[in-house]
C-alpha positions in Angstrom: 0.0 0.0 0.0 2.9 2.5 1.0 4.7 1.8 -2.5 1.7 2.2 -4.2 0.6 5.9 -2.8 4.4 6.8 -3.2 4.3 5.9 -6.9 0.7 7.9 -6.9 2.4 11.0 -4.7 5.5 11.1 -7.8 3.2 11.0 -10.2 1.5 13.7 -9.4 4.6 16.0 -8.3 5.7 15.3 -11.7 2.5 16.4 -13.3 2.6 19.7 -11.9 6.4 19.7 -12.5 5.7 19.4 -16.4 2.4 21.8 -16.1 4.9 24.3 -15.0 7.2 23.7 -17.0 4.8 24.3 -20.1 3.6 27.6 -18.8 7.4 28.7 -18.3 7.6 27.9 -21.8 4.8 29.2 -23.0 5.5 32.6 -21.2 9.3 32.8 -22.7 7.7 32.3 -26.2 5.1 34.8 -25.3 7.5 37.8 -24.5 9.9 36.4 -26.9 12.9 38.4 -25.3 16.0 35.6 -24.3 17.2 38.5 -21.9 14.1 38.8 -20.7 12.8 35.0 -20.0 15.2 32.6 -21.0 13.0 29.1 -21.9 13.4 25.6 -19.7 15.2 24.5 -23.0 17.5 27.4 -22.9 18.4 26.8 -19.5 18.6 23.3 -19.5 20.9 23.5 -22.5 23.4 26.3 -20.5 23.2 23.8 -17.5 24.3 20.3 -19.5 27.2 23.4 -20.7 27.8 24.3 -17.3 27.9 21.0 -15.8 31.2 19.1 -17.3 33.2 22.2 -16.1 35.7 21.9 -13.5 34.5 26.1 -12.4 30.9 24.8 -11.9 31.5 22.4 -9.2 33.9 24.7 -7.5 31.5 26.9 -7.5 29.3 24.4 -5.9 32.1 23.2 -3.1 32.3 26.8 -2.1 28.9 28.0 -1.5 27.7 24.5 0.0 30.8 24.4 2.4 29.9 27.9 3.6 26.3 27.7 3.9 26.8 24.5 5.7 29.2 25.2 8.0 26.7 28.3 8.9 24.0 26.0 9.0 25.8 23.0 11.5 26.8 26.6 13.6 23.1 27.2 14.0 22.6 23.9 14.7 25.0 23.5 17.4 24.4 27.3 19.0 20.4 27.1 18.5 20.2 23.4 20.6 23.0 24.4 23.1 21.0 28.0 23.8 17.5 26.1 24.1 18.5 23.8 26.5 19.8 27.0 28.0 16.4 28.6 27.6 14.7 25.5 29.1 16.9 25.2 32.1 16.9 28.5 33.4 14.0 31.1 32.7 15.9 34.3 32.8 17.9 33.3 29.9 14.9 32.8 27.5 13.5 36.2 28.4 16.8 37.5 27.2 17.5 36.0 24.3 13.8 36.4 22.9 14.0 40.3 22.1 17.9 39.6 20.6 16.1 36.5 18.4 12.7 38.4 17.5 15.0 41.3 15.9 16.7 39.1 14.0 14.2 37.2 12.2 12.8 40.7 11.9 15.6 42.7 10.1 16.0 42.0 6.3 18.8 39.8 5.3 20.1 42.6 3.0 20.4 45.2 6.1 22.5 42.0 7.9 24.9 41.7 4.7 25.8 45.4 4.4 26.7 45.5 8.4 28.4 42.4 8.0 30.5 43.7 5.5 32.2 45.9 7.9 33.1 43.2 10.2 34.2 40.1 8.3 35.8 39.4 4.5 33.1 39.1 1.3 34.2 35.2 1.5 33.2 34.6 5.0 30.1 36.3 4.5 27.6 33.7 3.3 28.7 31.8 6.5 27.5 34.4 8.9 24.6 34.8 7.3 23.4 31.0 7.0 24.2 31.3 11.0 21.7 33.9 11.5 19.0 33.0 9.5 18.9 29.6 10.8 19.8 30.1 14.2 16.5 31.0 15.7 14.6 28.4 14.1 17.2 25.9 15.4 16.2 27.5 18.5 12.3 27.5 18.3 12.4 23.6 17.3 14.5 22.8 20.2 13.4 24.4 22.8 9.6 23.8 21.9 10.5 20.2 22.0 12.2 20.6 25.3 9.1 21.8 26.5 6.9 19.6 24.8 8.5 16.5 27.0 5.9 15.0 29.3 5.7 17.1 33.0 5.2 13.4 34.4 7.8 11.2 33.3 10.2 13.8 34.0 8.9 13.7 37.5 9.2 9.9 38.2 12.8 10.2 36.4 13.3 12.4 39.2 12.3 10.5 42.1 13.9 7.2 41.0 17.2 9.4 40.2 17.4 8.9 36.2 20.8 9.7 35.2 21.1 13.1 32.8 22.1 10.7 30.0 19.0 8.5 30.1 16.7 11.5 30.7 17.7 13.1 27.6 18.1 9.7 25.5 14.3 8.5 27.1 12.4 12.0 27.8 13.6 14.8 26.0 15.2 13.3 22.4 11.7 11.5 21.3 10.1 14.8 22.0 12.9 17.1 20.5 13.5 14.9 17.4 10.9 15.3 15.3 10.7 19.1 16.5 14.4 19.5 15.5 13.7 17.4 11.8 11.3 20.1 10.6 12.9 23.3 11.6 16.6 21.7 10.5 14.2 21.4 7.1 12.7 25.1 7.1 16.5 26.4 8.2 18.5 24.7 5.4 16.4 26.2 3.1 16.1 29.6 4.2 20.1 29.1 4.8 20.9 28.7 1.0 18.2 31.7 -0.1 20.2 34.2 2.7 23.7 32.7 2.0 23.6 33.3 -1.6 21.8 36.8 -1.5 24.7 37.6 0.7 27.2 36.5 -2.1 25.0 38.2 -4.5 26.1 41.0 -2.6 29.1 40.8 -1.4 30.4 38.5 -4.6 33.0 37.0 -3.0 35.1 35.1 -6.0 34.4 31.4 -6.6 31.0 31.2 -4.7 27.4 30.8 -6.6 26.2 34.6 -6.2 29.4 35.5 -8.0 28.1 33.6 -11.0 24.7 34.9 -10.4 26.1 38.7 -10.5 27.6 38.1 -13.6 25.2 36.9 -15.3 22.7 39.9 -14.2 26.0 42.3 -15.6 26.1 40.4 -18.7 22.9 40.1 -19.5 23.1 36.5 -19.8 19.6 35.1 -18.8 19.8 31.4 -19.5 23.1 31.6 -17.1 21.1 33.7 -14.6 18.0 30.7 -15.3 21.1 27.8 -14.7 22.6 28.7 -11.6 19.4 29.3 -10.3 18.0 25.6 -10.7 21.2 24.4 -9.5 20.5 26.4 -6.1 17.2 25.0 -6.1 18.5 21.4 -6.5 21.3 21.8 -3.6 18.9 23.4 -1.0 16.2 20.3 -1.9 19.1 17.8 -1.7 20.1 19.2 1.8 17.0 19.2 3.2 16.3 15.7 1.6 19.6 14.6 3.3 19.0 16.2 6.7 15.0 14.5 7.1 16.8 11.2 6.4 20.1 11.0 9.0 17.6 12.6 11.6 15.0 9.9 10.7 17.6 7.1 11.0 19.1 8.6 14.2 15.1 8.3 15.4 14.7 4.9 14.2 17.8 4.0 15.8 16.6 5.3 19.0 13.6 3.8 19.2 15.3 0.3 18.8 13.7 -0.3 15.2 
C-alpha cells in the first residue's frame, strides 16, 4: 500500500512539474525576449554546458561548504541555547527580544553591516548562522518543552541519570521538533547565503556567477545557476530529514 501511494504522490509532483514547465515555456515564447525569459530549453541546455566544467562544481564546493558550515553553527548554538532557555527562565527572556530582531531585520540590512566586520568570503557563512539560528532555537526548545511534565517527575524520584533522561524524555520529544525546523532552516540558509554572495560576490561562490550573469545580461546563465541552487537546498533538506530519521529509528530500537 505504502509503495503504491508513493508511486501515486511522484506521479502527481511530476504532473505539476511538467504543467509548470509548459507555462514557463509558453510565457518565454510569449514575450519572446531571451534577456528577458530565458525558456526551460534554454536553461537546460546552459546547465548540461555548465555542468562538465571543473569552475561549476567549485562553485558548488564553495557555496555549499559555507552555507553548511553556517547552518551546522546554528545547529549547534540554537540546541545548546534552548536547552539553556529551558533550564533556566531568565535566559529565554533574554535571548527572545535579541532572536525576534533578528528574524525581523532583512537579510540585506545584515549583509551590508556584516561587510564591515568580516571578508566578502566569509560572509555567506554568517549569514546562513543567523538566518537559521533562531529556528534551530524555536524547534528545540519547543521540543524541550513539549517533553511529558510526568515522566520527567518519576525520572526524578527514581534518580534517572542526565544521560538516560535526555536519551528517554527529551530526544523523542525534540527529534521530530528538530527534523522540521533543520528542514525550514537549510532552506532559508541557501536563499540568505547566496543573497549575501549576490552582494558581497565573493570570488568562486554561486552569487558570484549569479552577478555576472545579471551584468552580462546572460539570462539562461542567470535561469542555470538558479536551478542548481534550487537542487542543492532540496538535496540538503532531503539529506538532513533522512540522517535525523535514521538517528530516530535508531533510537527507538527499530
Amino acid at each position: 500500500m505504502k509503495r503504491s501511494t508513493t508511486s501515486a504522490d511522484r506521479s502527481h509532483r511530476l504532473w505539476a512539474v511538467a504543467f509548470w514547465i509548459a507555462v514557463w515555456q509558453l510565457l518565454a515564447m510569449a514575450v519572446g525576449q531571451r534577456v528577458l525569459l530565458a525558456s526551460p530549453l534554454e536553461t537546460a541546455k546552459r546547465l548540461v554546458e555548465l555542468i562538465p566544467t571543473l569552475e561549476y562544481w567549485r562553485s558548488i564546493l564553495f557555496t555549499l561548504g559555507h552555507i553548511l558550515a553556517g547552518f551546522l553553527a546554528a545547529c549547534l548554538a540554537g540546541t545548546l541555547l534552548a536547552a539553556l532557555s529551558a533550564r533556566f527562565g531568565r535566559i529565554a527572556e533574554l535571548l527572545a527580544p535579541l532572536l525576534a530582531t533578528i528574524r525581523s531585520i532583512p537579510v540585506a540590512s545584515f549583509v551590508i553591516v556584516a561587510l564591515i566586520w568580516v571578508p566578502s568570503r566569509r560572509l555567506s557563512v554568517l549569514i546562513s548562522f543567523l538566518i537559521a539560528m533562531p529556528i534551530v532555537y524555536a524547534g528545540v526548545l519547543d521540543g524541550i518543552r513539549s517533553a511529558d511534565p510526568q515522566l520527567i517527575e518519576m525520572a526524578r524520584i527514581f534518580r534517572m541519570t542526565p544521560l538516560n533522561r535526555l536519551a528517554y524524555l527529551y530526544l523523542p520529544s525534540i527529534l521530530p521538533r528538530f527534523a522540521t525546523s533543520a528542514g525550514v532552516a537549510i532552506g532559508l540558509a541557501w536563499k540568505s547565503g547566496v543573497a549575501a554572495e549576490v552582494i558581497g560576490i565573493p570570488g568562486g561562490s554561486i552569487g558570484e556567477k549569479l552577478y555576472r550573469a545579471k551584468i552580462y545580461l546572460a539570462t539562461p546563465d542567470l535561469f542555470a545557476w538558479t536551478l542548481t541552487i534550487v537542487a542543492l537546498s532540496v538535496l540538503c533538506e532531503r539529506a538532513i530529514r533522512a540522517l535525523l530519521a535514521l538517528a530516530q529509528r535508531r533510537m527507538e530500537g527499530r
